[in-house]
C-alpha positions in Angstrom: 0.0 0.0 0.0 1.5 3.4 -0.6 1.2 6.2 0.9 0.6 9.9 -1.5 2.9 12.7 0.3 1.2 16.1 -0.6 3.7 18.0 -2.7 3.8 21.2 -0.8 5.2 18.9 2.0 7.9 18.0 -0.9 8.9 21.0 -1.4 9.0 22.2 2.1 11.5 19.2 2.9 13.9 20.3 -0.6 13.4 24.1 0.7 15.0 23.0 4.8 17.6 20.2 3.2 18.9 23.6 1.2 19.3 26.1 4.2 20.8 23.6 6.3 23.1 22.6 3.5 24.1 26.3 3.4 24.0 26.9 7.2 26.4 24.5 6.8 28.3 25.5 4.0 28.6 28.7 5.8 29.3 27.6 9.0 32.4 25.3 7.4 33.7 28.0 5.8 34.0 30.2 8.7 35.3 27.6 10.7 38.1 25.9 8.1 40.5 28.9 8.5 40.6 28.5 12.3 40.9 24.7 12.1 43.9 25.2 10.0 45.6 27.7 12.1 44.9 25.3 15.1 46.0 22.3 13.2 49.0 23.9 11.7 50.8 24.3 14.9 52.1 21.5 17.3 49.8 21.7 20.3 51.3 24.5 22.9 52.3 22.2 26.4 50.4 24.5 28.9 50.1 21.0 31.5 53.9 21.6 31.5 53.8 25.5 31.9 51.3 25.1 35.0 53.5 22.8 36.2 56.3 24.9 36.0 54.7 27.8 37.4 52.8 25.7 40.6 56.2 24.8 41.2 58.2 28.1 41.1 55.5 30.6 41.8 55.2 32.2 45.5 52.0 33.9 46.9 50.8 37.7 45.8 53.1 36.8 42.2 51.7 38.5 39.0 51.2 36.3 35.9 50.9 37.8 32.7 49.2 35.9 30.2 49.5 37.0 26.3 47.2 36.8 24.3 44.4 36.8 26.4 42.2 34.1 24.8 44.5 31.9 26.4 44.3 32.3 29.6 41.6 29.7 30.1 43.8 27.2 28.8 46.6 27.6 31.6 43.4 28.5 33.6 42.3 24.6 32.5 45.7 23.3 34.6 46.7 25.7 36.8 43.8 26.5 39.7 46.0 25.4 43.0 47.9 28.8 43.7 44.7 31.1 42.2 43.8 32.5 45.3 47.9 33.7 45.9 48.1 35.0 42.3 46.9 38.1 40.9 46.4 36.2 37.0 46.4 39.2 34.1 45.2 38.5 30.5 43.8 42.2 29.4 47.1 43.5 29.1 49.0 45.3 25.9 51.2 48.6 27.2 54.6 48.0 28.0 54.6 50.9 30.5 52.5 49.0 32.4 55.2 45.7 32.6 57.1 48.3 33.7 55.2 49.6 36.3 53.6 45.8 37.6 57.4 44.7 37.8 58.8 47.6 40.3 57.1 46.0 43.4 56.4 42.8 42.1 57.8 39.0 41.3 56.0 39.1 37.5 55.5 35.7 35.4 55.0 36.7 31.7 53.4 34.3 30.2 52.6 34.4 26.0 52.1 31.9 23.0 54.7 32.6 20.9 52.7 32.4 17.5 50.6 35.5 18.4 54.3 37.7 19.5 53.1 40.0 16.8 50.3 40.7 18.0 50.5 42.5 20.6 53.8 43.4 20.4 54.7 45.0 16.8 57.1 47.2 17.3 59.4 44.4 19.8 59.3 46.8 23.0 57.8 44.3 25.3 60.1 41.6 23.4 63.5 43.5 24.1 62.5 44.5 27.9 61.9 40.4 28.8 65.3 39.5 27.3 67.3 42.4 29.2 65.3 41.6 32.4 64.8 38.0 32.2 67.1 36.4 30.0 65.8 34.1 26.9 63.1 32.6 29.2 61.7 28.9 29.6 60.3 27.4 26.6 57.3 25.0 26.4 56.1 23.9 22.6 55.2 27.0 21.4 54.4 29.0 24.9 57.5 31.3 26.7 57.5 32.4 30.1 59.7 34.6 31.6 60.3 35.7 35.3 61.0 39.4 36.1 62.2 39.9 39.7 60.9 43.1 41.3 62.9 46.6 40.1 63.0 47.9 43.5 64.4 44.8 45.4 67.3 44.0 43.9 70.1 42.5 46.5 73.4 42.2 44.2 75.3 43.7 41.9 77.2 42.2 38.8 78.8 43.6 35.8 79.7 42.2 32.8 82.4 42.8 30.5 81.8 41.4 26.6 83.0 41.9 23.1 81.2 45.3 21.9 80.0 43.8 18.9 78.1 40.8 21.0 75.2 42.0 21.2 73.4 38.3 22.6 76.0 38.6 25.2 75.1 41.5 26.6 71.5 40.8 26.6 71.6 37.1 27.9 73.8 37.8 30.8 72.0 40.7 31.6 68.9 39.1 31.4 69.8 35.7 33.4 71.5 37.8 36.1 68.8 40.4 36.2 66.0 37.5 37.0 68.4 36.6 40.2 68.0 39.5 41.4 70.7 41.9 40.3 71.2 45.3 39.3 73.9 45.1 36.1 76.6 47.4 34.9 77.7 46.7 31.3 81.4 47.5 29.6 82.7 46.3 26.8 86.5 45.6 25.3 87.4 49.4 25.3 87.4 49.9 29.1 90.5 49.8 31.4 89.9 47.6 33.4 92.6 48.1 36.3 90.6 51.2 36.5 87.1 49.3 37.3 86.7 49.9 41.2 85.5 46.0 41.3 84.6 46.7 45.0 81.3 47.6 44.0 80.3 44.3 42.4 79.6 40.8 44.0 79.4 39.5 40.7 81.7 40.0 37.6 80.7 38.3 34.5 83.6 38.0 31.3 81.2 36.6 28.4 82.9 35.9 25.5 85.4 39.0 26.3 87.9 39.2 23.1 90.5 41.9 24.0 94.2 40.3 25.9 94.8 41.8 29.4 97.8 43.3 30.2 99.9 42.2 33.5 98.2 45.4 35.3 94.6 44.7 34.9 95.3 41.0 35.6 96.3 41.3 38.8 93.6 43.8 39.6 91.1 41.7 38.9 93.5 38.6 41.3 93.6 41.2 43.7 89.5 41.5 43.9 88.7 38.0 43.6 91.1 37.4 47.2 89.0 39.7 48.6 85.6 38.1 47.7 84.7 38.5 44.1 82.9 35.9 42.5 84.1 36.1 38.8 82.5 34.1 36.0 84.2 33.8 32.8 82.4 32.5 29.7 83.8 31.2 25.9 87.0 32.3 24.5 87.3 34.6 27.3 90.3 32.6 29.3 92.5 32.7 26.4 91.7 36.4 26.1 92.4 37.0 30.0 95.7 34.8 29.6 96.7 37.3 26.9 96.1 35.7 24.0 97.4 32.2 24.6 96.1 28.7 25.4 98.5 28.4 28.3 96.7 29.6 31.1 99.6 30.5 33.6 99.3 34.2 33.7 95.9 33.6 35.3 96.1 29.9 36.7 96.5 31.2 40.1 93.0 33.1 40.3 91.4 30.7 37.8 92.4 27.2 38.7 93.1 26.3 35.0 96.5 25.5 33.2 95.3 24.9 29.3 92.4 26.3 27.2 91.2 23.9 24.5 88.1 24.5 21.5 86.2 21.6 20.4 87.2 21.3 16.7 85.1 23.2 14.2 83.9 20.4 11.9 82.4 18.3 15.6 79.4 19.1 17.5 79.8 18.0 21.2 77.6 17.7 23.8 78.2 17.9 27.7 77.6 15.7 30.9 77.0 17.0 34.7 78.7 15.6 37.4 77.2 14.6 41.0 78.6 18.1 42.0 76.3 19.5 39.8 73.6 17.7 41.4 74.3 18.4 44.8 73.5 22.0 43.8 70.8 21.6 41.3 69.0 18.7 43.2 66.3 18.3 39.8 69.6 18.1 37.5 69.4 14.7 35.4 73.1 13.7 35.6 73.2 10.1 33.7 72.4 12.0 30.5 74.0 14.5 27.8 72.8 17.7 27.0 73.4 19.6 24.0 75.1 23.7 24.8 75.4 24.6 21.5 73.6 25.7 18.1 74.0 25.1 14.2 77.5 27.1 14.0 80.7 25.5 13.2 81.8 27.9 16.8 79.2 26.9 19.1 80.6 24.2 20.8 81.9 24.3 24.3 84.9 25.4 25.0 86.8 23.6 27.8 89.7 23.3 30.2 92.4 21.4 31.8 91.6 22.0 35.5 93.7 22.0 38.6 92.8 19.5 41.3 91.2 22.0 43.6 88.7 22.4 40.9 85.7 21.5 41.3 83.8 19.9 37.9 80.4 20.4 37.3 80.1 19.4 33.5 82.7 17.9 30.9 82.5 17.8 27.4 81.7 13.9 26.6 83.5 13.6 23.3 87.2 14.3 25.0 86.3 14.9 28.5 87.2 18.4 28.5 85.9 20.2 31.5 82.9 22.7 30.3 81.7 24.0 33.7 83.7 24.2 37.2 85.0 26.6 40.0 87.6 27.4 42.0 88.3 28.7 45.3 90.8 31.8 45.4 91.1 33.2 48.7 88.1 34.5 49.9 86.4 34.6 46.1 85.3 32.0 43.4 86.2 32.0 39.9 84.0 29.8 37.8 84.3 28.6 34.1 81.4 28.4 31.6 82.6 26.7 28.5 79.0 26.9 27.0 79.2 29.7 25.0 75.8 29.5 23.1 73.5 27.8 25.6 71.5 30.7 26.1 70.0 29.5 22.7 71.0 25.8 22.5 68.6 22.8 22.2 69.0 22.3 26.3 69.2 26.1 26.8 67.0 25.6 29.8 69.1 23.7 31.8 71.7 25.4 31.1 70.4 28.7 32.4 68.8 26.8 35.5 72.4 25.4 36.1 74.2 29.0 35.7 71.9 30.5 38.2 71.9 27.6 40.6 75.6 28.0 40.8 76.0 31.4 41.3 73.4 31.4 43.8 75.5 28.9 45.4 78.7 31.2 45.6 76.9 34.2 46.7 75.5 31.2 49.6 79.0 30.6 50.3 80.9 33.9 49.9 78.3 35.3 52.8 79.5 32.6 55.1 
């Protein structure tokens, strides 16, 4: 038996099949260009980044989050230390990171696919590095600590080649999120008359100018007295006036020969259980990469005098890329990682750096 469907009912059903085909047409077309953006990105790790911050932020911190549609996704993860936090999102004038960070620890928080954004002109870009170094990267998201303006509780300078421009920035950066108020000078400046009294900290990154005998011993002369001097790179052949032989400054520095990986190799470094005993997190049983795609990024290293103490060797050659040394009543520690600022492993290495100055500055107090 069949049954005769009226054909205004017909056409009604052609007439509703053809809106919601282009509802949907509509609807797909909006839609498509945002499902490519999202699916043309690797997923940004905030689980990790609220991890990070639960485990590093205190109570009354600021945290920054840019842009600000994506505050609900570290909102998603992150809901233990809300009620210590003061969490920002409607934020866009770099005056105002100025202003937030005088009086207070700031996390800045931003996906680094909309930097543009909300930065164009790089202001807010340039200000992070200078006060906190290159940051802590998670897939796609940065986050950056700024330690408050008005509380800083050392001082540091750093002396760098004029035309290293990183330098300058990283080291000013990493020491500023410690806590310090920086002094920069470059290759031009006489050292001997650098009143080094004024620093706890003194910082040669990368420094490419030989001392003479009289600025040598004015900076052996500070660290007895309870300088903590950190020299980075090439800077050891520099300081021993051009030579690999380190005897003009073995004394202070607690190192007799300079060695460079070899151009055409790409090494990678180990910690030591030293390392660990001051950067309890550190993963010692494996090897972490300090250096970029340049022939002269890899570490630079050292043949150390007993007393040294070894933090990280180059695993290739054994080579020692990180230690310190006791000099009277200062500490002279060697950096051979000349580009982990920006290196695969670049946060560990910065973690490490800060860990063991904060360690000297522990034991030069004592």
């Amino acid at each position: 038996m069949s049954i005769a469907i009226p054909t205004q009912l017909i056409k009604k059903a052609r007439m509703s099949s053809t809106v919601l085909f282009l509802v949907l047409l509509i609807f797909c077309g909006l839609s498509v260009p945002g499902l490519l953006e999202y699916y043309s990105y690797d997923k940004e790790d905030w689980k990790s980044v609220a991890k990070y911050l639960k485990s590093k932020s205190q109570p009354n911190d600021v945290i920054i989050i840019q842009p600000p549609h994506t505050k609900i996704n570290l909102l998603y993860y992150y809901d233990a230390n809300l009620k210590n936090n003061t969490v920002i999102s409607k934020f866009d004038s770099f005056t105002k990171l100025e202003d937030i960070s005088r009086r207070n620890r700031v996390w800045y928080v931003y996906v680094e696919r909309y930097w543009t954004l909300f930065d164009k002109e790089g202001k807010i870009k340039y200000w992070l590095y200078k006060n906190s170094g290159w940051g802590i990267k998670f897939n796609g998201i940065s986050v950056f600590f700024i330690f408050p303006q008005e509380y800083k509780w050392f001082k540091a300078a750093i002396f760098a080649y004029s035309k290293a421009t990183n330098q300058f920035i990283q080291w000013t950066g990493l020491l500023n999120a410690m806590g310090a108020s920086t002094s920069q000078y470059n290759e031009t400046t006489d050292i001997s008359s650098v009143n080094m009294s004024e620093f706890n900290v003194v910082v040669f990154a990368d420094f490419k100018r030989s001392l003479d005998d009289v600025e040598r011993l004015h900076i052996n002369e500070f660290i007895q007295n309870g300088l903590i001097v950190i020299v980075s790179g090439l800077s050891p052949y520099y300081l021993a006036g051009g030579t690999k032989d380190l005897a003009q400054i073995s004394s202070w520095f607690g190192a007799t020969i300079f060695s460079e990986a070899p151009k055409e190799t790409r090494w990678k470094v180990k910690f030591t259980e030293k390392a660990r005993e001051i950067m309890k997190e550190l993963v010692v049983d494996r090897e972490y990469a300090f250096y970029i795609d340049f022939d002269w990024s890899t570490p630079t290293g050292c043949l150390v005098q007993p007393e040294s103490v070894v933090y990280a060797y180059r695993v290739n050659d054994q080579a020692v890329a990180v230690f310190s040394y006791k000099f009277g009543k200062g500490i002279s520690i060697f950096n051979g990682a000349r580009c982990g600022f920006e290196s695969p492993d670049a946060d560990a290495f910065q973690t490490f750096i800060q860990a063991l100055i904060h360690s000297a500055l522990g034991e030069r107090s004592r």
